[in-house]
C-alpha positions in Angstrom: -49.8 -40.1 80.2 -53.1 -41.1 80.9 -56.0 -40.2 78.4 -59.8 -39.8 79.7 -60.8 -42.7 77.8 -58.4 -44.9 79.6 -55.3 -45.1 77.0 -52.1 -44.6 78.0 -49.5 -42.6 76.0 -46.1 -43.6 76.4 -43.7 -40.6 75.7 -40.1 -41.8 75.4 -41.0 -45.1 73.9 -43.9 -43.6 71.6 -46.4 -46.5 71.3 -50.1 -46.1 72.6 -51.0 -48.2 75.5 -54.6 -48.8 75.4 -55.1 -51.6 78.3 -55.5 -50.8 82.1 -54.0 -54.4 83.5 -51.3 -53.4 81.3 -50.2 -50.0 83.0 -50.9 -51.9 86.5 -48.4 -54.1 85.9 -45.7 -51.6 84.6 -46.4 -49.8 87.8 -45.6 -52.6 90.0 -42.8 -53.3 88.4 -41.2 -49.7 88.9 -42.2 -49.9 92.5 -40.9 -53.5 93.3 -37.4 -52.3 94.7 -39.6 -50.3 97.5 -42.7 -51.9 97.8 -44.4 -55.7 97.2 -46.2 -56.1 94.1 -49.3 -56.4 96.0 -48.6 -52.8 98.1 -48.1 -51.9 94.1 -51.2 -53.5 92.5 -53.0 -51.9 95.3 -52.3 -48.7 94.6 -53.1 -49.2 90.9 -56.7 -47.1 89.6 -59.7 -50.1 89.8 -60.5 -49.4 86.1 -56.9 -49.9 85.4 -57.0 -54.0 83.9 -54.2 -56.0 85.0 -54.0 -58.0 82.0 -53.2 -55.3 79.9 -50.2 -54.1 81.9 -48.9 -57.9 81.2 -49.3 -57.4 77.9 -47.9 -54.4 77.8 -44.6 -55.3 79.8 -44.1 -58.6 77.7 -44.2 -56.4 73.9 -41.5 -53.8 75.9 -39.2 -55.9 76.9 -39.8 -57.4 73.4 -38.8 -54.0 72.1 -35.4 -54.0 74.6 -34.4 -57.0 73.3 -34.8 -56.2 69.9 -33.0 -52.4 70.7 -30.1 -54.4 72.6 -29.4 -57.1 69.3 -29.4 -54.3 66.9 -26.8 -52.6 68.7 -24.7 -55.2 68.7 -24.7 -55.1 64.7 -21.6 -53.9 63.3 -23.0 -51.6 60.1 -20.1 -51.8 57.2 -18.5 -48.4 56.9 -19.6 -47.3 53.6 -17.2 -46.4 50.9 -16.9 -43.4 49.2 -17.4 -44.4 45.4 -14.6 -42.4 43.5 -15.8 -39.2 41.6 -15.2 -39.7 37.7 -12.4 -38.2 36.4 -12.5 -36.3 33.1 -8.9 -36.2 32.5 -7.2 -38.4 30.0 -5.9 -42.0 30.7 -2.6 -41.9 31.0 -0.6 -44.5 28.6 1.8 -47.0 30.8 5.4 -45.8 29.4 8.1 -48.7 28.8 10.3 -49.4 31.8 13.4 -48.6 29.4 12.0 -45.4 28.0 13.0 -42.5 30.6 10.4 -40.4 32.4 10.4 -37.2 31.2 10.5 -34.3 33.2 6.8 -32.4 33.3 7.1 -28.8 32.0 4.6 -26.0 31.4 4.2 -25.8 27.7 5.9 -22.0 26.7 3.0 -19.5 26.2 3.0 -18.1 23.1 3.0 -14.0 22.4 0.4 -12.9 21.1 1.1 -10.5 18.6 -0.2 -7.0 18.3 -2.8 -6.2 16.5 -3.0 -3.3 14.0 -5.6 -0.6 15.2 -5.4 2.4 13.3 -8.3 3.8 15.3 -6.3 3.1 18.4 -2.8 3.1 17.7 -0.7 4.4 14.9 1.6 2.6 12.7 5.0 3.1 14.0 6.1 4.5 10.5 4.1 4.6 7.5 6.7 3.0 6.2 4.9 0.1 3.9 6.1 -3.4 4.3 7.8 -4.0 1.1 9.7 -1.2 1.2 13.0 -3.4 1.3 12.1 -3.9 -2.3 13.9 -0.2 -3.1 17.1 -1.4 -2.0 17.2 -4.8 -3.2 17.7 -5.8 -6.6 15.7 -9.2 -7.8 19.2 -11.2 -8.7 21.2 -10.3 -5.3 19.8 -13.3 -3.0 21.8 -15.7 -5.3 25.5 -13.5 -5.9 27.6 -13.1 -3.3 28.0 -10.1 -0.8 29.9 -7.2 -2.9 33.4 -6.6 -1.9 34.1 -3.7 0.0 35.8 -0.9 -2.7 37.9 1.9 -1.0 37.1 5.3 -2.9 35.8 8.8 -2.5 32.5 9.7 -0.7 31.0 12.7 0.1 28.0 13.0 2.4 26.0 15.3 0.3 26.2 13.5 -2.4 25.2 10.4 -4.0 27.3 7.5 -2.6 25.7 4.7 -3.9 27.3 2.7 -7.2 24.2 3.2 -9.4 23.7 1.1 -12.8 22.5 2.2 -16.0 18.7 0.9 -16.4 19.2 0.0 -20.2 22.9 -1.2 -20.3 23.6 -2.0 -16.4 27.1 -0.4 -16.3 28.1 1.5 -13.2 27.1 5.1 -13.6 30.1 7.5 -12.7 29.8 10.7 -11.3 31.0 13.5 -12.9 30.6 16.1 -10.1 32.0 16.6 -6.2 35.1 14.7 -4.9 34.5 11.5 -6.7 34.9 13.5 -10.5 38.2 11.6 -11.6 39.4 11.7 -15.4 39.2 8.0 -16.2 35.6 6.3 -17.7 34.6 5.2 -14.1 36.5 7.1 -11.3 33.6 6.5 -8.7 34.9 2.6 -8.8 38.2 3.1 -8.9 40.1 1.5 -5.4 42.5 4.1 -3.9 45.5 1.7 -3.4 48.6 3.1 -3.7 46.9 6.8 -2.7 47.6 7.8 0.7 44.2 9.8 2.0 44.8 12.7 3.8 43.3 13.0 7.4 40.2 15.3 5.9 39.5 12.9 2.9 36.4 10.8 2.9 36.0 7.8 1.8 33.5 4.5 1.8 35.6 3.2 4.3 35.9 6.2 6.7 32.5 7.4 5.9 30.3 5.6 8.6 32.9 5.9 11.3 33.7 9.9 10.2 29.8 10.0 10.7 29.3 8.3 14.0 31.5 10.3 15.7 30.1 13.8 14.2 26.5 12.2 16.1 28.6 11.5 19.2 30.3 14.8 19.5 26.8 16.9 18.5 24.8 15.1 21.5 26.5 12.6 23.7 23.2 10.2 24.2 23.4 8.9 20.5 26.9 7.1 21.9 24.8 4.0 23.6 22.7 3.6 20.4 25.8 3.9 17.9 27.5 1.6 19.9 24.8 -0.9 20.1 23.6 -0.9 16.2 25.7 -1.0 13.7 24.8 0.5 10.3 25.0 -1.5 7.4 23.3 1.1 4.6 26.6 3.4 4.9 29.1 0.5 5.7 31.9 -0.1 3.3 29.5 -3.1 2.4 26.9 -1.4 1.9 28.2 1.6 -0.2 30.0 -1.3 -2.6 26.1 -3.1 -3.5 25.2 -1.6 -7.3 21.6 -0.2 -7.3 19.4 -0.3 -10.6 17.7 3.1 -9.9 14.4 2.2 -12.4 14.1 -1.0 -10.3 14.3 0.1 -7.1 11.3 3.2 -8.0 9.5 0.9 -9.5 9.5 -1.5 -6.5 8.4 0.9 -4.4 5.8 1.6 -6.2 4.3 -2.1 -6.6 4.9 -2.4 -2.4 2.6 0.8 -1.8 -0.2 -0.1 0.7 0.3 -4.6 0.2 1.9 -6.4 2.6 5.8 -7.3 2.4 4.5 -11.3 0.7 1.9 -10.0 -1.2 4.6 -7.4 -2.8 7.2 -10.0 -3.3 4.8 -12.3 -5.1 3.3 -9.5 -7.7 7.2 -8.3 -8.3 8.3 -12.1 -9.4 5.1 -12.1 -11.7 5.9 -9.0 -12.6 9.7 -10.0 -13.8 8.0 -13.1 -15.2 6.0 -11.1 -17.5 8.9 -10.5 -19.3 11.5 -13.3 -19.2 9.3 -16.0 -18.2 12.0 -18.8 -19.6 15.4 -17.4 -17.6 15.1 -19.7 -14.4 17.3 -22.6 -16.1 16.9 -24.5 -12.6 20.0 -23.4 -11.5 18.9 -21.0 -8.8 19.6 -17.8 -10.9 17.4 -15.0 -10.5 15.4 -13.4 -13.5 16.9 -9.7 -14.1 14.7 -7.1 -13.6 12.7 -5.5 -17.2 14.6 -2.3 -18.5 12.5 0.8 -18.8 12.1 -0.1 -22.9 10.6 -3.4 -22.1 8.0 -2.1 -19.8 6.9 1.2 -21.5 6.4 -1.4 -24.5 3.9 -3.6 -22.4 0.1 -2.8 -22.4 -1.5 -1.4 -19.0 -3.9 -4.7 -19.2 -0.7 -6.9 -19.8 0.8 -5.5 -16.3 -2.2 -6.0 -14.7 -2.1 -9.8 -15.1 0.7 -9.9 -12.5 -1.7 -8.7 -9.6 -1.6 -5.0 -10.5 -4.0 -2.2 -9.8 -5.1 -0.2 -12.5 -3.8 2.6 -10.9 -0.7 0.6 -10.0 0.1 -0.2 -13.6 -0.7 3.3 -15.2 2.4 4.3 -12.3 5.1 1.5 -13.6 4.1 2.7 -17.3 4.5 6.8 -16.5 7.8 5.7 -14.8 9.1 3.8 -17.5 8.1 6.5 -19.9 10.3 9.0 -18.0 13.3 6.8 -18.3 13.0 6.0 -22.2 12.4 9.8 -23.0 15.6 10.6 -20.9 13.8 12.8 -18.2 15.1 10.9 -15.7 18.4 9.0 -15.8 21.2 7.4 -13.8 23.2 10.1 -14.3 21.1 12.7 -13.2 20.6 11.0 -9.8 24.0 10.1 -9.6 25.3 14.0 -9.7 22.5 16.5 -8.9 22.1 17.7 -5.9 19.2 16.6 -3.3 16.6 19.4 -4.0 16.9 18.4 -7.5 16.0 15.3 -7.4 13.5 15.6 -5.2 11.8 18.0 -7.7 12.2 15.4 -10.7 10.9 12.5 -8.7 7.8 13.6 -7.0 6.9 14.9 -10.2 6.3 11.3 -11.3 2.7 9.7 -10.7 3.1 7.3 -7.5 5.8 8.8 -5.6 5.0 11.2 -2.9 7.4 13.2 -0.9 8.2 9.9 1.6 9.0 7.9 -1.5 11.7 9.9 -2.6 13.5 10.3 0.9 13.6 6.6 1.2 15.1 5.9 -1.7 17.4 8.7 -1.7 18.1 7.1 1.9 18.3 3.7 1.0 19.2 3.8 -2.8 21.2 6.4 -3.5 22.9 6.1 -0.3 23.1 10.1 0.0 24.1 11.1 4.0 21.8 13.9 4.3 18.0 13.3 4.0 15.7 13.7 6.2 11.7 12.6 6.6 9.9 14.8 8.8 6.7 13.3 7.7 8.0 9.7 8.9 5.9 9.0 12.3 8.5 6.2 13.3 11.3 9.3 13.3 8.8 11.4 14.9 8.1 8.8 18.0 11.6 8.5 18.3 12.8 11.9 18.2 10.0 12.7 21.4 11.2 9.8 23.4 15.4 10.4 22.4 14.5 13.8 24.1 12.4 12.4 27.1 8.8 12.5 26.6 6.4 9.8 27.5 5.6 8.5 23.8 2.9 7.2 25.9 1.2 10.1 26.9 1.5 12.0 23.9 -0.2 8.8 22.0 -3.3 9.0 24.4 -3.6 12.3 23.3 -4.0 12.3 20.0 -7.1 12.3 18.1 -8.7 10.1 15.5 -5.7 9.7 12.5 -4.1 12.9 13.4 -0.8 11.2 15.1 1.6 14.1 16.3 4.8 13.2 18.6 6.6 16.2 17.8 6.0 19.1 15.1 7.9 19.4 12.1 9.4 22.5 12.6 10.8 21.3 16.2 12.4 18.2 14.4 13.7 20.0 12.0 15.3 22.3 14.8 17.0 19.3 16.6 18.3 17.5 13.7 19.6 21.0 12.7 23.0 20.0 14.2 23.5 16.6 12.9 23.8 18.0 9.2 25.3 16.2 6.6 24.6 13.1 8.5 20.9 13.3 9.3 19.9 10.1 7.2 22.2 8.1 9.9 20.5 10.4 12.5 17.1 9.0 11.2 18.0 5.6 11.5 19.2 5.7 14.7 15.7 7.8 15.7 14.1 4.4 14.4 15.9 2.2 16.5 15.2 4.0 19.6 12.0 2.8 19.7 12.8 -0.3 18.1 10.8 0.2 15.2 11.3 -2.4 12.8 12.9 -0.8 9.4 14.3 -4.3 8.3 11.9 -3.8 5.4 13.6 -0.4 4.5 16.8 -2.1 4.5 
């Protein structure tokens, strides 16, 4: 393109041509295949310099040369340089040692957290409630044998042991009343029971098939757990009935370690030299031994104030003869439900769990228990999970008392095995209990 001032602007090759021979010279080179170069020169602008189209022609073909021997350069193919790697080196395994299959590492459950503003416990059931049935020196004696005798299901069935001289209590009332000093341990070998007579061996079956016949869906659960509380094992363990109150008094609102650990200071406190080594578990303190112990004395084994002034009251009652072996061993239910919760520290619950679990008696049942309650509304088909979503703040409510006590109306004398089949059924965890 040609400027007023002369200069000519090149547009595909971009440089600025500023000489008139120059562009004279290109021209007759472009017109050579049709015309001469002097037809061509001829027909070139006068004020167009031939020199400078020379010039001009000699730096292009400079520039084509140039163009041509650059293309003919082969440029390397740059390599990608590898992105760092964060991950650990791996360490070069010997050629003997055997790979070993990779594996996703098992995930572990998390386990639920305790929300009482969210979610009720499954049973106010406290942790160390095992410690009713479970006398201190039983981890390191063997398993009692199983005793054939008489049983009755609304009475106490458990062998129960005097507090002060820890002899086997005999009942003196019911089926069990024989003449001799202790009928209520006494096998039955030799006697032929008649088809109607119940004993610690026939007691758990006679029972599981009262809860079959009354409602055919407890068949799947009987037949899937099997009781040991009213086993012939079970009915054969002897139960220290100070110990086992007192226990469930020091597990009240602690965890199932904590309790543990405050009852073997607690036993400490008053045999702190019979561990010889051997594995031997100190014997629980007799109702004399406590009451004679100072409330700041009981305290130095990790007990509340509160929680000490409850172990004193309740050895108290046994020196003075309120309560006794013997009394829990014949009375009837309502009796000794009366005497107990009359004691400071135990409520209502208490008492039905360890007339439950340590006087073995057939007959209780907890209304107040939220574990029986959930179980009871899902053993009858309600969504448990609606019924939670209604409730409001602590007021928990799967079914009313007076409904539960309507359905377990039929299972009598054998609602404390209906209970613990209403706990598994939900699979709340009573191992504590046990």
């Amino acid at each position: 393109m040609l400027s007023r001032c002369g200069r000519i602007h090149h547009l595909s090759e971009g440089p600025i041509v500023t000489s008139t021979n120059a562009w004279r010279r290109s021209s007759s080179q472009l017109l050579c295949p049709l015309i001469s170069p002097f037809q061509a020169t001829s027909l070139i602008p006068r004020f167009v310099s031939t020199t400078s189209i020379s010039d001009m022609a000699t730096r292009r073909s400079a520039r084509l040369g140039a163009a041509s021997e650059a293309a003919k350069v082969v440029h390397p193919t740059p390599t990608a340089v590898p992105a760092k790697s964060r991950k650990r080196k791996v360490v070069e395994k010997d050629d003997n040692q055997q790979a070993s299959t990779p594996s996703t590492p098992r995930r572990r459950r998390a386990m639920p957290k305790a929300e009482l503003s969210q979610e009720p416990p499954a049973t106010p059931t406290p942790n160390a409630v095992s410690l009713i049935a479970e006398p201190v020196n039983t981890i390191s004696k063997p398993k009692p044998v199983a005793i054939n005798r008489l049983a009755d299901p609304n009475r106490t069935n458990a062998l129960l042991l005097s507090p002060q001289t820890s002899r086997v209590i005999s009942s003196t009332t019911g089926p069990s009343a024989q003449p001799p000093a202790s009928p209520s341990a006494i096998p039955l070998e030799g006697i032929k029971p008649t088809p109607s007579t119940t004993t610690t061996t026939n007691l758990l079956e006679e029972a599981c098939a009262h809860l079959s016949k009354v409602d055919p869906r407890m068949k799947p659960l009987i037949e899937k757990h099997h009781c040991h509380i009213f086993s012939p094992e079970g009915l054969s363990e002897k139960i220290d009935p100070f110990e086992s109150l007192a226990s469930g008094i020091i597990s009240q609102q602690v965890s199932g370690a904590a309790a543990k650990a405050i009852k073997a200071r607690f036993v400490s406190l008053f045999h702190p030299d019979d561990d010889d080594g051997t594995g031997e578990k100190k014997r629980f303190p007799t109702p004399a031994e406590v009451a004679a112990k100072s409330i700041e004395t009981l305290r130095t084994a990790g007990l509340s104030q509160r929680k000490a002034e409850y172990l004193l009251g309740l050895a108290q009652k046994f020196v003075s003869g309120e309560l006794t072996a013997q009394m829990l061993a014949d009375a009837p239910y309502e009796e000794v439900l009366e005497k107990l919760i009359a004691v400071r520290g135990l409520g209502r619950w208490s008492v039905e769990m360890f007339a439950c679990f340590g006087l073995k008696r057939m007959d209780v049942f907890s209304t107040g228990d939220l574990g029986v309650q959930r179980g009871m509304a899902a053993f009858v088909g309600r969504d448990v999970g609606k019924l939670k979503a209604k409730g409001g703040g602590n007021k928990w409510k799967y079914m009313s008392e007076k409904e539960m006590e309507e359905i377990s109306e039929g299972f009598k004398p054998y609602r404390s095995l209906f209970m613990w089949y209403m706990w598994r059924v939900e699979e709340t965890d009573i191992s504590t209990l046990e």
